[in-house]
N, C-alpha and C positions, 0 to 999 in steps of 0.2 A: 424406486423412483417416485416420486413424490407427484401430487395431480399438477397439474396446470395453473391452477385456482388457489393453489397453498401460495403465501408469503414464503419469502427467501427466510426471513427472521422464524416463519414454522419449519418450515421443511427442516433447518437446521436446529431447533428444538425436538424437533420429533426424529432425527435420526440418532438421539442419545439418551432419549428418556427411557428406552430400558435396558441401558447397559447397567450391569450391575458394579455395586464400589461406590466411591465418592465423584461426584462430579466438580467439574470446577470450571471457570473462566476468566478469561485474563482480558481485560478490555483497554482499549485503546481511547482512553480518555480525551486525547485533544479532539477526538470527533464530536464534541459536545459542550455547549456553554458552560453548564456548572455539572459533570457528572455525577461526584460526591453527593450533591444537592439531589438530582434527581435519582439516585438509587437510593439515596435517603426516604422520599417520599415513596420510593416503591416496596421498603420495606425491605432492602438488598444489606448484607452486613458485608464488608468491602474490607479489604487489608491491601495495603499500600506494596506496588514492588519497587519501590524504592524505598530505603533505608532513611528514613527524616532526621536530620538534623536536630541537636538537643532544641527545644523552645522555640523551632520555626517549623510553621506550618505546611503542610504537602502543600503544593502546586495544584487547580483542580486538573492541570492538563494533566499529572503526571499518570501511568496507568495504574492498573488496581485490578486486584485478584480478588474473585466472588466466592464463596463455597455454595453450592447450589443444592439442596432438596427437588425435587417434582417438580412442587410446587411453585418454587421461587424460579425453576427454570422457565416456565410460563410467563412469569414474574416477568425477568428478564426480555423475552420473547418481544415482551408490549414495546421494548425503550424506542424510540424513533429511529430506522437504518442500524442497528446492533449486528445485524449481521455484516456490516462492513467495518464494524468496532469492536470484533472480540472471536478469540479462540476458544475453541471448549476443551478440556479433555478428562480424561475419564484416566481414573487408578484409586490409588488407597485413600480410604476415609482422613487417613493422619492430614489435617491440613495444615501444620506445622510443618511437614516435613516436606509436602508441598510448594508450600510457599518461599522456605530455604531454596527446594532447588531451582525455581523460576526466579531467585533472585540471584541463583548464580548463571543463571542464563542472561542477565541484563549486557551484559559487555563480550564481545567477541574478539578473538583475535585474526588478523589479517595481515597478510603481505605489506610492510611499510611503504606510503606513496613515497618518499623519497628512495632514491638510489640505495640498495646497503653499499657497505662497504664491502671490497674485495673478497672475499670468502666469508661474505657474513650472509646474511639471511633476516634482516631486520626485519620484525615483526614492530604493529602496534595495535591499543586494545580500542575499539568503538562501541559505540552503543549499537544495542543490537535490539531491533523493535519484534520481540517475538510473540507481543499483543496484538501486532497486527498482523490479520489475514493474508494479505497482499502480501506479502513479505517472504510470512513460510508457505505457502503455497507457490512460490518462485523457488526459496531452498532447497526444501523439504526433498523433491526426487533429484537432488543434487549429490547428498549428501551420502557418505559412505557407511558401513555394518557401524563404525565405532563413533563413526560423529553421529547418528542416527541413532545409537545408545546414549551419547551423551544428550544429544536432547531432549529425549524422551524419559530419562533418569528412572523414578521410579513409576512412572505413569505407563500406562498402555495403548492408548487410545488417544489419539487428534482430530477434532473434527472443526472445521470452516465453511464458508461459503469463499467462492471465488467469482468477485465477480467477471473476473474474465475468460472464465469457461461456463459461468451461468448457471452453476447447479454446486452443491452439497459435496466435499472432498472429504473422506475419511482416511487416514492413516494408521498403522497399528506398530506397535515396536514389535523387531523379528528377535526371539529370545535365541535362535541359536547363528547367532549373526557377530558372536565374540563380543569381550569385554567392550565394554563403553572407554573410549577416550578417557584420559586423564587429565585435571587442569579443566580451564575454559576450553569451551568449544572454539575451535580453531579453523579458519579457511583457507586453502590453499589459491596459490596465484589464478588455476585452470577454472578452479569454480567462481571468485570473483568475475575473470571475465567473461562466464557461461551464465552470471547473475547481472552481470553489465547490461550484457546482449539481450539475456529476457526480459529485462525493465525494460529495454529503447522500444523491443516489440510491442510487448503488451501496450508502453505508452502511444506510440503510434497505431495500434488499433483505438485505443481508444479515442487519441482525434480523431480517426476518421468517423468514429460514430458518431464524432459530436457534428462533424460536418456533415455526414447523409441527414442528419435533424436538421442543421441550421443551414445548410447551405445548397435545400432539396434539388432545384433548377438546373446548378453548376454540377452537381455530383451524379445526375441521374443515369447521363448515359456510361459515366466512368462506371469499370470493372472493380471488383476490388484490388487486385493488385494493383492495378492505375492506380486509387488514390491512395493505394500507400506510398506507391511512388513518390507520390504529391506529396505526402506529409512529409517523407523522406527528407527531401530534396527541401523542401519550405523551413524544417528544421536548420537545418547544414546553413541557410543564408540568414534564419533569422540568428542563429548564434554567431552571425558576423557583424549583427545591427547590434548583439548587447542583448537579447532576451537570452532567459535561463529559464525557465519553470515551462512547467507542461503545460500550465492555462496559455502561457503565451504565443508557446509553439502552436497553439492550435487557435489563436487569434489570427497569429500570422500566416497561415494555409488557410484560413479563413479569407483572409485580407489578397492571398493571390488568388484564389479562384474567385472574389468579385471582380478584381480589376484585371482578370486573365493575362496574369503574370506582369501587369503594368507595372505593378508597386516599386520595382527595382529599378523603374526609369523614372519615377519620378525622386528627382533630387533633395526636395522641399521633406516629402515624407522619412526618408533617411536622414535625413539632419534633424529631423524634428523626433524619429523614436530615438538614432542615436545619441543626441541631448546632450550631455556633458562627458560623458563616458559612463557613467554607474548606470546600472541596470533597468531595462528600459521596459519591463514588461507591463509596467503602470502606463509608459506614454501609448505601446502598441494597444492598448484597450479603447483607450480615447482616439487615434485615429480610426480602429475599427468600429465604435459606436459614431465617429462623422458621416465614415463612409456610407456603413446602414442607412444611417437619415437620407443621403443623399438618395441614395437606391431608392427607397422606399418613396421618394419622392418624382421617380422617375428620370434621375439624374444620368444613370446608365443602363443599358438594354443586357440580357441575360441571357 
């Protein structure tokens, strides 16, 4: 266990700097203005997992596989929040061979959202972010002996920060755990909706932490179960105003524990996030920074 006083971004260098083999890391580029640029300047040699197109250039969001030395994993270590933009893992020096098989990790196969047909079983292929943290650390103990082979291919060793357990996640592939899957990695309908369920959680802890910060007054005497409740239930009516994204869900559990649960009687604010119909989580920002000014101005009691 790592001190107190360690960075997430050390802790998670220092739990791989002496594995032996090649290291490597797959990082999650759109966490960053220009990545390429800035691992350029740190001196990082970077290989694309995505396959470029003749004479058009990568994307900077798109992500990108490091080969790592020591050194350069310190390198790494400095980039700003990397530990919420990148996998490490540890196997064979080949980084060719590497790199192949994280690029046949890019797409997943899954249960088709539409109905199959009568004795079918429609499948379809998605991208599948396994540069990012969050992601396989949600999977990862999902996964069964042969899907846990395949994505681990030739490598040994997985390591992350999560940040919704707070601490350094290692993984290892179990060799006598049977052949690896064949084909892309495949998910079944039970684990989707066991990856459904751990997003909605993990995302509704995380508003409630943004509201024990923002919204200390309202949250104090709530339990925690209470305010999950609260996100719970705040979610369920704001995706009936038209919000979709997490910032807004937790705008809008914001916005009812200022106005302790008002916001639903007021008419004016509902017509005004619901707006045309498209999606409203730009209007719920702007009512929730009116209402703030109001508060702050002593417009209502807490």
């Amino acid at each position: 266990m790592s001190e107190p006083d360690v960075s997430p971004a050390l802790a998670l260098a220092q739990s791989v700097a002496d594995q032996p083999g090649g290291l490597f890391a797959v990082v999650d580029c759109a966490r960053f203005d220009d990545a390429p640029a800035l691992f350029a300047r740190m001196g990082l040699r970077t290989l694309p997992l995505f396959l470029d197109r003749p004479n058009r250039a990568s994307a900077p969001a798109n992500p990108l596989m490091i080969p790592l030395d020591r050194v350069e994993l310190n390198l790494l270590a400095a980039a700003p929040r990397i530990e919420t933009a990148c996998v490490l893992w540890n196997g064979p020096p080949d980084e060719l061979l590497v790199l192949h098989h994280f690029r046949t990790l890019n797409r997943v196969r899954i249960p088709a959202q539409e109905p199959a047909a009568p004795g079918g079983g429609a499948t379809e292929m998605v991208l599948f972010r396994h540069w990012d943290p969050s992601v396989l650390a949600l999977l990862s103990p999902l996964l069964d002996a042969g899907q846990r082979a395949r994505l681990f291919g030739p490598l040994h060793q997985m390591t992350l920060f999560s940040a919704d357990a707070g601490r350094v996640l290692q993984a290892s592939v179990q060799h006598d755990g049977g052949p690896a899957d064949r084909g892309s990695l495949a998910l079944s309908s039970d684990q989707m909706t066991q990856i459904t369920a751990a997003m909605r959680t993990r995302s509704h802890r995380q508003i409630a932490r943004y509201l024990r910060e923002t919204a200390q007054a309202q949250t104090a005497a709530m339990s925690d179960p209470a305010l999950l409740d609260h996100v719970a239930g705040a979610e369920a009516v704001a995706k009936t105003w038209g919000v979709r994204t997490e910032a807004g869900f937790g705008r809008f559990a914001w916005l009812m524990l200022a106005t302790q649960g008002g916001l639903v009687q007021m008419p004016e604010a509902r017509s005004y996030i619901t707006g045309d119909g498209s999606p409203s989580d730009g209007r719920v920002r702007q009512v929730m920074s009116a209402i703030a000014a109001q508060l702050s101005s002593g417009w209502a009691q807490t």
